[in-house]
ROFIBA-229586 format. One record per residue: residue in three letters; x negated, y negated, z of N, C-alpha, C, O, CB in turn. Coordinates in pm, whole numbers, padded with zeros to 5 digits, always signed. Atoms other than C-alpha are relative to their C-alpha. Glycine has a CB too. Layout:
N
AlaXYZXYZXYZXYZXYZ/...
This chain:
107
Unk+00130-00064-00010+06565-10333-00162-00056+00021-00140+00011+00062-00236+00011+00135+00077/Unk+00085-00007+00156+06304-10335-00461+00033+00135+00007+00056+00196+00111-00191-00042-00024/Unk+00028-00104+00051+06313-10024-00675-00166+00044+00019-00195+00154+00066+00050-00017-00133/Unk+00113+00012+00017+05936-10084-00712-00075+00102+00113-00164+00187+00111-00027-00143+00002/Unk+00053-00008-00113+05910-10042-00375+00050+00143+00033-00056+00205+00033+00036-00115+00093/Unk-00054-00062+00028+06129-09730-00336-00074+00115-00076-00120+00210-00012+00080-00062-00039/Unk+00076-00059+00063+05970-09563-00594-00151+00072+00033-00205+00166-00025+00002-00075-00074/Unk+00151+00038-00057+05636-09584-00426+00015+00089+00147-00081+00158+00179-00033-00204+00028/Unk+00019-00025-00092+05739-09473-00107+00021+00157-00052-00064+00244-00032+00069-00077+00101/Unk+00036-00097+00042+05879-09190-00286-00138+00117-00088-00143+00238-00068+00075-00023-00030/Unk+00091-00059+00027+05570-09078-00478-00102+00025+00074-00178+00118+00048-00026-00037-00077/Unk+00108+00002-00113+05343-09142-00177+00046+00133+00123-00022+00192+00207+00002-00182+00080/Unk-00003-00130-00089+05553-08869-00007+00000+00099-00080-00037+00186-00002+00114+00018+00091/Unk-00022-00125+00088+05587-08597-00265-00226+00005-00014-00287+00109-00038+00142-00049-00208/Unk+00163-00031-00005+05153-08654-00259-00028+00003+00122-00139-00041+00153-00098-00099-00065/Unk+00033-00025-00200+05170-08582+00154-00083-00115+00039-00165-00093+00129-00113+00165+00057/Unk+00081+00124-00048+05009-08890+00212+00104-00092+00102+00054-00201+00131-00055-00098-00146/Unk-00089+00068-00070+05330-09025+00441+00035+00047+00122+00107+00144+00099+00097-00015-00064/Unk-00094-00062-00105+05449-08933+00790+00096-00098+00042+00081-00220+00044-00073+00052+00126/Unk-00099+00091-00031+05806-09016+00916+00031+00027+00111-00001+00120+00184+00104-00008-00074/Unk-00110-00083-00192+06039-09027+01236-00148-00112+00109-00258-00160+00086-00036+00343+00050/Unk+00063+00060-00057+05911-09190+01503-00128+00061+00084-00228-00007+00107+00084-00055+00054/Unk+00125-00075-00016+05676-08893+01656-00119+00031-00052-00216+00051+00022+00020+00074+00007/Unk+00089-00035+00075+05459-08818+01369-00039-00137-00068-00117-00144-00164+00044+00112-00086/Unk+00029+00130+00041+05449-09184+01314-00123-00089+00086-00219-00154+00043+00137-00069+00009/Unk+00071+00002-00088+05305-09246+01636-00108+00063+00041-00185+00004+00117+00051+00003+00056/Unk+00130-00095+00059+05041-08966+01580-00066-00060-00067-00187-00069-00041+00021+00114-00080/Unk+00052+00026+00151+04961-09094+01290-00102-00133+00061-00225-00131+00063+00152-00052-00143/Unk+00027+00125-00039+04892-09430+01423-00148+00034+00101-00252-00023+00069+00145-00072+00082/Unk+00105-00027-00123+04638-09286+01751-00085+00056-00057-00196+00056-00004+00036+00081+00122/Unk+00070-00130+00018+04499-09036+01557-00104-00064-00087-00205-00011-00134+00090+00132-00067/Unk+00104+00067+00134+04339-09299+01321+00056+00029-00178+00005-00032-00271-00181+00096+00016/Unk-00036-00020+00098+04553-09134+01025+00036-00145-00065-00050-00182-00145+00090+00096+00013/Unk-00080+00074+00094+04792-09452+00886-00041-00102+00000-00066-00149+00111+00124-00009+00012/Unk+00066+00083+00078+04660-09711+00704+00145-00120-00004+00128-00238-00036-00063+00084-00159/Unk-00051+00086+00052+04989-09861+00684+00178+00065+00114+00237+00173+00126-00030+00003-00200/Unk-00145-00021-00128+05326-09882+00970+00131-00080-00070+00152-00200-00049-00040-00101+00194/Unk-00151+00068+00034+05704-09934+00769+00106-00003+00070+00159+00108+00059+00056+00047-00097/Unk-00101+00004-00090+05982-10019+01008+00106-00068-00078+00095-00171-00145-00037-00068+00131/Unk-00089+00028+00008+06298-10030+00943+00075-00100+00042+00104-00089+00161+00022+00063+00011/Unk-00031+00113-00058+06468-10384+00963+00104+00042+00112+00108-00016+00221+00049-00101-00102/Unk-00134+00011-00089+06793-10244+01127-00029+00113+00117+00048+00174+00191+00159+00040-00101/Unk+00058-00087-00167+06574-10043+01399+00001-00054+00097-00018-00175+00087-00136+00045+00025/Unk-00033+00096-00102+06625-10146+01719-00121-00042+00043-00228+00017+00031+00083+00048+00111/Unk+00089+00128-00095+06438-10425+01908-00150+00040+00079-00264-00005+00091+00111-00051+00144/Unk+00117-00082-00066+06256-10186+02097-00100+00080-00136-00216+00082-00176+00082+00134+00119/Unk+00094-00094+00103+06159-09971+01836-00139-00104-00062-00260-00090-00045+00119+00060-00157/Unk+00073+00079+00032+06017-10246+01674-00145-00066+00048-00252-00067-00013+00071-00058-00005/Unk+00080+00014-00076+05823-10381+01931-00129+00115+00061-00239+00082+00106+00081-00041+00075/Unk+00092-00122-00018+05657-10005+01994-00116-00028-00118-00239-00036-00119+00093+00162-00023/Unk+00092-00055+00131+05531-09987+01670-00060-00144-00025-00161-00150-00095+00097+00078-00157/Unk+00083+00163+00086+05428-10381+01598-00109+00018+00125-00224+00038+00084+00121-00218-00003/Unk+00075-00047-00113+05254-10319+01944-00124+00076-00005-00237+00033+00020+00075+00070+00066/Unk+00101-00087+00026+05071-10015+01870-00070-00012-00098-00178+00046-00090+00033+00103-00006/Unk+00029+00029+00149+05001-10130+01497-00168-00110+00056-00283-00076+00027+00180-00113-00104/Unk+00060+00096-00062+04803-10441+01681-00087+00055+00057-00199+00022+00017+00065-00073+00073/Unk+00124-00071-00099+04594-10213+01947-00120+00050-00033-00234+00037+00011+00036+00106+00059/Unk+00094-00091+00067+04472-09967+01694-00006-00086-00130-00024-00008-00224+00051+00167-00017/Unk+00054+00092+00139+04420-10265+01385+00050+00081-00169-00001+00087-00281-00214-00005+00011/Unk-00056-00021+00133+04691-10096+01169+00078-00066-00052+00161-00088+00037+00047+00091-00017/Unk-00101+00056+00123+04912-10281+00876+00145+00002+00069+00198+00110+00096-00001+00112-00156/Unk-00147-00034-00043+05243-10322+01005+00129-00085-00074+00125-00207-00057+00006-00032+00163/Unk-00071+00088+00062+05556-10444+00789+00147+00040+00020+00159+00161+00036-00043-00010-00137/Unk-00144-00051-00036+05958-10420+00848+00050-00034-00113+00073-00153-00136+00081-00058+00125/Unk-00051+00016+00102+06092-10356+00526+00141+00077-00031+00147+00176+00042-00095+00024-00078/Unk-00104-00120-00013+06432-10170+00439+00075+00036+00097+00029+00011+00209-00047+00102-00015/Unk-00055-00049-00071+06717-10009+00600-00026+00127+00028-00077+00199-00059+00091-00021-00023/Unk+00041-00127-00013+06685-09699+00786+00048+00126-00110-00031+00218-00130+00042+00027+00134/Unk-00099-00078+00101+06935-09498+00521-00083-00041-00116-00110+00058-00184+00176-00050-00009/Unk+00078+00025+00132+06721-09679+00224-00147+00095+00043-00186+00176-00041-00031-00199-00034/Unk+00153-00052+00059+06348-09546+00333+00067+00165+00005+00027+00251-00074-00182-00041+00130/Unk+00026-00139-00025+06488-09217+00460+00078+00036-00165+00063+00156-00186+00083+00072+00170/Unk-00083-00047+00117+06699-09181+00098-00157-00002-00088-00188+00109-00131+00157-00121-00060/Unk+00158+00008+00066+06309-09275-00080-00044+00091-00008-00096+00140-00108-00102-00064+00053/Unk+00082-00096+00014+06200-09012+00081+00030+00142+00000-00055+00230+00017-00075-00019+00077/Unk-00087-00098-00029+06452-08751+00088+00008+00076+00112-00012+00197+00121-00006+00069-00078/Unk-00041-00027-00173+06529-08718+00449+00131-00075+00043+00215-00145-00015-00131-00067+00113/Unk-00125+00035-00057+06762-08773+00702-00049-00160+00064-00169-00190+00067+00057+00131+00125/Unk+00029+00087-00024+06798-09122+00844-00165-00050+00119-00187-00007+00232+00125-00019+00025/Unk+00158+00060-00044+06397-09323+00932-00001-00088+00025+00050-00164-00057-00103-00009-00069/Unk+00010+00116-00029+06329-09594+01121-00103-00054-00026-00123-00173-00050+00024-00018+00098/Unk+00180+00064+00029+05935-09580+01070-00032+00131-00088+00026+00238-00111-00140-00021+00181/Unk+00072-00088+00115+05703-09427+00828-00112-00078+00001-00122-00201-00002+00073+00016-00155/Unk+00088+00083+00005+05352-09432+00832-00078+00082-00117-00091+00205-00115-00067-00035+00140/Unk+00082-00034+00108+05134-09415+00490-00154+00025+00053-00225-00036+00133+00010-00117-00109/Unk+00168-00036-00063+04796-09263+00544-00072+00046-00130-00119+00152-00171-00012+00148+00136/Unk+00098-00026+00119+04638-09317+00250-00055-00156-00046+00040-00230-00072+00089+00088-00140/Unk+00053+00121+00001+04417-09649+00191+00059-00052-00138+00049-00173-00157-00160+00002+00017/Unk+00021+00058+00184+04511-09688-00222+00173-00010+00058+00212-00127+00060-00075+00149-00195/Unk-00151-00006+00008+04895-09633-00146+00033-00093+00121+00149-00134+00116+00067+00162+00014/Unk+00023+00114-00114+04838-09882+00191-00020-00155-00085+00048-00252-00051-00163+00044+00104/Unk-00006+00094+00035+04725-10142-00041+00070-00046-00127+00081-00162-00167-00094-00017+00012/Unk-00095+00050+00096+04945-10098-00333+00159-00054+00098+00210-00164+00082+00027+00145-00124/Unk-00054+00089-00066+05206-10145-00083+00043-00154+00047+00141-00225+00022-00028+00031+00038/Unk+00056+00101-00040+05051-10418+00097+00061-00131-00120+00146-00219-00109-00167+00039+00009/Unk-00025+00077+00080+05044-10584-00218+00171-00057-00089+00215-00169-00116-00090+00054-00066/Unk-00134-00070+00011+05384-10476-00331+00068-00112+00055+00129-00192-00015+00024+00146+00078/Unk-00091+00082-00108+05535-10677-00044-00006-00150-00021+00075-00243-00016-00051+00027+00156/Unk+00060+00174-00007+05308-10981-00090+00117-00082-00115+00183-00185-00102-00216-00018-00079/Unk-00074+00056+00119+05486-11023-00436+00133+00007+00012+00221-00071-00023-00031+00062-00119/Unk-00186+00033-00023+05807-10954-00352+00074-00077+00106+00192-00112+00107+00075+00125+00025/Unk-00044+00141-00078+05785-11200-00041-00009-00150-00100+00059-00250-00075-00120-00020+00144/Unk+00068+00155+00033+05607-11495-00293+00157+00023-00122+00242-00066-00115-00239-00021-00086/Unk-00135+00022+00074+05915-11420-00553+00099-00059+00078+00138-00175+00064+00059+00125-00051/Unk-00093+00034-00123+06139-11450-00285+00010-00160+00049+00119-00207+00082-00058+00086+00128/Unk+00022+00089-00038+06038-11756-00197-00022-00137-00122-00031-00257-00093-00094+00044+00083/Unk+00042+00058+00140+05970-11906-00561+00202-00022-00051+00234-00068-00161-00132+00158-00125/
């Protein structure tokens, strides 16, 4: 897992701009709050499918990055499967974030 990335999720929660867990994630998502849906790769099947689902309905960002023990350690919590950013500048540093560390990846 990037530091970069890590880093980011942490500062985006210490500025309340993040909700985690799968309840306040799902809020987040209906309510029009999150700009941006992180799922945990090693979340289960279902989980996954909730949130890529709901991400799709309501035309939010959705990406599966990290283990559940890595975002929830980011953000100093107990183990997270999802986390949703609700803030448009920290949605697209993200966003971007990812892009580059998929096109490295691939380079």
């Amino acid at each position: 897992m990037n530091k970069k990335f890590l880093s980011l999720l942490g500062l985006c929660m210490k500025a309340g701009k993040l909700k985690s867990g799968e309840f306040q994630t799902e809020d987040s998502i209906k309510s029009g709050e999150a700009w941006l849906v992180i799922v945990a790769e090693d979340a289960s099947n279902n989980t996954k499918k909730k949130f890529k689902d709901s991400c799709t309905f309501y035309e939010v960002d959705y990406v599966e990055m990290g283990t559940k023990e890595e975002l929830a350690h980011a953000i100093g919590k107990e183990e997270r499967s999802s986390i949703a950013v609700c803030d448009e500048g920290f949605s697209r540093s993200f966003l971007k974030l990812i892009r580059d560390l998929r096109k490295a990846m691939e380079d």
